[in-house]
C-alpha positions as CSV (number, residue, x, y, z in Angstrom):
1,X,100.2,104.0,70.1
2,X,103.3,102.9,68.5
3,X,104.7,100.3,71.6
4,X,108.1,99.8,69.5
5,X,108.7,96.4,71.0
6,X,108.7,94.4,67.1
7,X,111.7,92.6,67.5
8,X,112.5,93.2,71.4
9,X,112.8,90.6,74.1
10,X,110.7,90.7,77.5
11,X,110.8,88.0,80.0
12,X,108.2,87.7,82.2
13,X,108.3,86.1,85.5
14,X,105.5,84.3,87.0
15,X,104.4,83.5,83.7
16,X,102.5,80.3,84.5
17,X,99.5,82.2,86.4
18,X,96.8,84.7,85.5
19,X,98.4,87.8,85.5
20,X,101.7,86.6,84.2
21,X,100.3,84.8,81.0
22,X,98.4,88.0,80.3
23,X,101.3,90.0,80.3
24,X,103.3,87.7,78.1
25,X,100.3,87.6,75.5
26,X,100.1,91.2,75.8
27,X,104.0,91.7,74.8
28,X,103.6,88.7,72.4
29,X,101.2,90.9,70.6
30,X,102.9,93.7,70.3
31,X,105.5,92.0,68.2
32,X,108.3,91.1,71.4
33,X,109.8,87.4,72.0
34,X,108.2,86.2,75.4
35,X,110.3,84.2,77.6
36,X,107.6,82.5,79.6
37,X,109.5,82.3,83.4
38,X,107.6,79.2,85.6
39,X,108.6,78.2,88.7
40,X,106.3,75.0,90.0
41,X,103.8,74.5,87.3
42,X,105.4,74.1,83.9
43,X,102.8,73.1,81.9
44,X,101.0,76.1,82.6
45,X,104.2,77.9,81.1
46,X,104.0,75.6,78.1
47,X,100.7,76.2,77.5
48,X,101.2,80.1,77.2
49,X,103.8,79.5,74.8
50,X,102.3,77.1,72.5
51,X,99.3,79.9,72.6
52,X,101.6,82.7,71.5
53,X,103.2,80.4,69.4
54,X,99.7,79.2,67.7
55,X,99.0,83.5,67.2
56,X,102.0,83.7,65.1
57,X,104.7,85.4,68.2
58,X,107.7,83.5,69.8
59,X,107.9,82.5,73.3
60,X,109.7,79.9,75.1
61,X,109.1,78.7,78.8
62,X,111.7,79.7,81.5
63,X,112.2,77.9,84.4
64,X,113.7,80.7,87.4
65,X,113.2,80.1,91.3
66,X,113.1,83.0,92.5
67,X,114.3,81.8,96.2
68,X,117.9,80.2,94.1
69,X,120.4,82.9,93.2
70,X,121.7,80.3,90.7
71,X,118.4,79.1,89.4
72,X,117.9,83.3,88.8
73,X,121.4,83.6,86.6
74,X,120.9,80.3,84.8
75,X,117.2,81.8,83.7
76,X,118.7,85.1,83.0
77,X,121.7,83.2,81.0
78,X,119.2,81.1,78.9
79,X,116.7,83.6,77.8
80,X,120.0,86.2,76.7
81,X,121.4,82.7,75.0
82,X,117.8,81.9,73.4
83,X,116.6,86.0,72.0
84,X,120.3,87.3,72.0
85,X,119.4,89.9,75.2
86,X,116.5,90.3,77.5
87,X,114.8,93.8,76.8
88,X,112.2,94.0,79.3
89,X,112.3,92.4,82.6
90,X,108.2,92.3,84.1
91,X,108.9,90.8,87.6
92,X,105.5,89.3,88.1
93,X,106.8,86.0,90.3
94,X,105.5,85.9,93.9
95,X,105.3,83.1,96.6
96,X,102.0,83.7,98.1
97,X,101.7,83.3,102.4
98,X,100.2,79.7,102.7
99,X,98.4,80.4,105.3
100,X,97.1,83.4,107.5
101,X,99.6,82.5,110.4
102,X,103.7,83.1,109.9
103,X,106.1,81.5,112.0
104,X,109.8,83.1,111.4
105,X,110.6,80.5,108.6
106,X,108.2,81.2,106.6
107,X,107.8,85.1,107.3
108,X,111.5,84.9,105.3
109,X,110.6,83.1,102.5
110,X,107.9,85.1,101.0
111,X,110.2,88.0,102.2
112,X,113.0,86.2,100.0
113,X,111.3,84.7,97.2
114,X,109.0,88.4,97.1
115,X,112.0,91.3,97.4
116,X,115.8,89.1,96.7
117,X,114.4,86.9,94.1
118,X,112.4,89.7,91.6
119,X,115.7,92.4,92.4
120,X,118.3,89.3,91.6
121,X,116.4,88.5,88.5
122,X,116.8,92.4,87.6
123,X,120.3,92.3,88.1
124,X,120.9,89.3,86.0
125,X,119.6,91.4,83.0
126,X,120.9,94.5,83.9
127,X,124.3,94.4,82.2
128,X,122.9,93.6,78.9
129,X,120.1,96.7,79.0
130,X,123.5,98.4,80.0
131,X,125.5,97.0,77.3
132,X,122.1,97.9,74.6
133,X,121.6,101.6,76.0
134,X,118.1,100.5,76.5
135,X,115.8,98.6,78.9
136,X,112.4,98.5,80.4
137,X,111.8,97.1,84.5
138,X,108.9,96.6,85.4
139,X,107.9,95.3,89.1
140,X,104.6,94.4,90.0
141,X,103.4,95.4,93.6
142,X,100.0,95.1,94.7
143,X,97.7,97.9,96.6
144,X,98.0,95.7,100.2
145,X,100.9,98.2,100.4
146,X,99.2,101.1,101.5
147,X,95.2,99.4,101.6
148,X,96.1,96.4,104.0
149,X,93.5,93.8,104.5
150,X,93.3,91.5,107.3
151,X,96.2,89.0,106.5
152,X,99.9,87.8,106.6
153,X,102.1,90.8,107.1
154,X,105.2,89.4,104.8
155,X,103.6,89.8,101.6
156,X,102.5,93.9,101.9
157,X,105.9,94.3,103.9
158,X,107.7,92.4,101.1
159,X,105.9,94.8,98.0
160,X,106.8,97.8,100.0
161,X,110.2,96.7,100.1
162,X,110.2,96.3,96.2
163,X,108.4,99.8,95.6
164,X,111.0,101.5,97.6
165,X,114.3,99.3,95.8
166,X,112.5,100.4,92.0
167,X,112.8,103.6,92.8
168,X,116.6,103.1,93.7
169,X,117.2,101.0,89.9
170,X,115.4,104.2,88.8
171,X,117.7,106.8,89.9
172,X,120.5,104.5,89.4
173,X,119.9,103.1,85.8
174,X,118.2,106.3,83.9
175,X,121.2,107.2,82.6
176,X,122.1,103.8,80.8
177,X,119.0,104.3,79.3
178,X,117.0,101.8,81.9
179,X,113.5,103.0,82.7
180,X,112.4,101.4,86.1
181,X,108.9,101.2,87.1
182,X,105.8,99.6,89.4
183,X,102.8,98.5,88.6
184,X,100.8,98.2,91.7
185,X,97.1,96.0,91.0
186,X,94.1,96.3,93.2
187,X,92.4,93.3,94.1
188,X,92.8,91.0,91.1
189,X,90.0,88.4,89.6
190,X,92.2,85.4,89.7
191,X,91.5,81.6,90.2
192,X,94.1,82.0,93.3
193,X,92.8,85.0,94.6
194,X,89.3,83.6,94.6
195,X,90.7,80.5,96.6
196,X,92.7,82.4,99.1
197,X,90.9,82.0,102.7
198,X,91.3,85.7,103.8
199,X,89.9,86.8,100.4
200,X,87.5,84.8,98.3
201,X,84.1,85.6,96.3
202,X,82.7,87.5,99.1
203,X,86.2,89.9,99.1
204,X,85.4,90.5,94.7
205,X,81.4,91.5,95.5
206,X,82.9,93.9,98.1
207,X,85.6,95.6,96.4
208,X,83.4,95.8,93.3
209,X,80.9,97.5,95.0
210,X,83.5,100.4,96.2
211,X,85.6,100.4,93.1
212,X,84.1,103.4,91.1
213,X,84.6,101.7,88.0
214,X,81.7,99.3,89.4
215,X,84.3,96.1,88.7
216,X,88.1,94.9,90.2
217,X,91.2,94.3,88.6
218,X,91.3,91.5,85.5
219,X,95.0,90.3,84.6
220,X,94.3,92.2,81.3
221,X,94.3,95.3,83.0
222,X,97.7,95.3,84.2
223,X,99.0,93.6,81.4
224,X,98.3,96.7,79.5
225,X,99.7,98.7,81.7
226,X,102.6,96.4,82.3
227,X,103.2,96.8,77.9
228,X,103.1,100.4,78.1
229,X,105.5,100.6,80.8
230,X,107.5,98.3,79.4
231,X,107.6,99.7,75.8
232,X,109.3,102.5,73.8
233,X,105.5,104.1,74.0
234,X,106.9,104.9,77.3
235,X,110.5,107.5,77.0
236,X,110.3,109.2,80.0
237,X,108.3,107.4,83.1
238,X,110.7,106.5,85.5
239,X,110.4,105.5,89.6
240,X,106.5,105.6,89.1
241,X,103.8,103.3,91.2
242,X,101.1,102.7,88.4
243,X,97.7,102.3,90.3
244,X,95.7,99.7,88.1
245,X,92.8,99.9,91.0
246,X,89.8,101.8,89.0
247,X,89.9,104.1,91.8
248,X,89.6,101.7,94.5
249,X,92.3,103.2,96.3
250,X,90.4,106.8,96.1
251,X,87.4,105.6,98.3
252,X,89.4,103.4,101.2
């Protein structure tokens, strides 16, 4: 499959945890400059570079918080100054509920940093896709929108909120030659999700069990899902949620 990104830009958000620095290898792969977005943990961001960078691709770490409207356009602003244009925007960044319990404050943070932060940081590129008559959005979601497990209610209310403004960039940007998509994860093997209280070891034997594929989610999975669509392999997929659940979601 011919991905056509050999010589494109995609900036990945959230590029300093498990499922962003398998995107940006993924896209690094494929031929595309990687700017590497990190919020907290730069050195995590660094490291994903110099990796791409020791494979022979280009990356360079990004610092965006997704919470600071200027932190977003000076991001934005840097990658465009550093690749000459941002191609592909994969909106991986979340701030994850610190605990089980919300108070108000909090409930509008991870709404903020999870819906106004990943839509700002698509704006910010939007008017150079516009300007290039060409340009891949991705979002990532996650299955808690319509499969809720016991939990805090901002995150799931927060990914709905996204799935429902992609499909609005969809409508709205298909005719500059934007394609705007989700990718929407099940349950995910990650160091964080394994350390989460409310999920855990005990929640990755469970869903494999009932996951007809006999396994969950790796970062790998929807990194290649992410690269497709976020590639030229992809000319007419617009608005879509793109289960990356093996099924999971049939069986609920």
């Amino acid at each position: 499959m011919e991905t056509g990104l050999t010589g494109r830009t995609a900036f990945v958000t959230g590029g300093s945890g498990a499922i962003g620095r398998a995107v940006a290898a993924a896209f690094a792969a494929e031929g595309a400059a990687v700017a590497v977005g990190w919020h907290t943990n730069r050195a995590a961001a660094e490291k994903t570079a110099g990796e791409i960078a020791e494979a022979g691709g280009t990356a360079r770490p990004v610092r965006l918080d997704q919470a600071d409207p200027d932190s977003v356009a000076r991001a934005a602003a840097e990658v465009e100054a550093a690749f000459g244009g941002v191609d592909v925007l994969v909106a991986n960044a979340v701030a994850w509920p610190a605990s089980h319990d919300q108070d108000w404050a909090a409930l509008a943070a991870v709404l903020t940093a999870n819906v106004s932060g990943p839509l700002a940081t698509a704006e910010a590129v939007l008017p150079g896709m516009r300007r290039a008559g060409w340009g891949r959005i991705v979002l990532v979601s996650s299955d808690v929108v319509d499969q809720p497990m016991a939990g805090p209610t901002g995150y799931p209310a927060a990914k709905g909120a996204l799935e429902a403004a992609a499909r609005v960039l969809a409508v709205r940007e298909a005719r500059h030659g934007v394609l705007t998509n989700v990718v929407r994860p099940g349950f995910t093997l990650t160091e964080r999700a394994l350390n989460t209280p409310w999920l855990g070891r005990e929640a990755v034997e469970s869903e494999s069990r009932q996951t007809p594929t006999g396994r969950i989610c790796t970062p790998e999975d929807v990194a290649a899902a992410a690269v497709f669509l976020g590639s030229g392999a992809n000319g007419h997929v617009n608005g879509e949620v793109l289960s990356v659940a093996g099924g999971r979601q049939l069986t609920r």
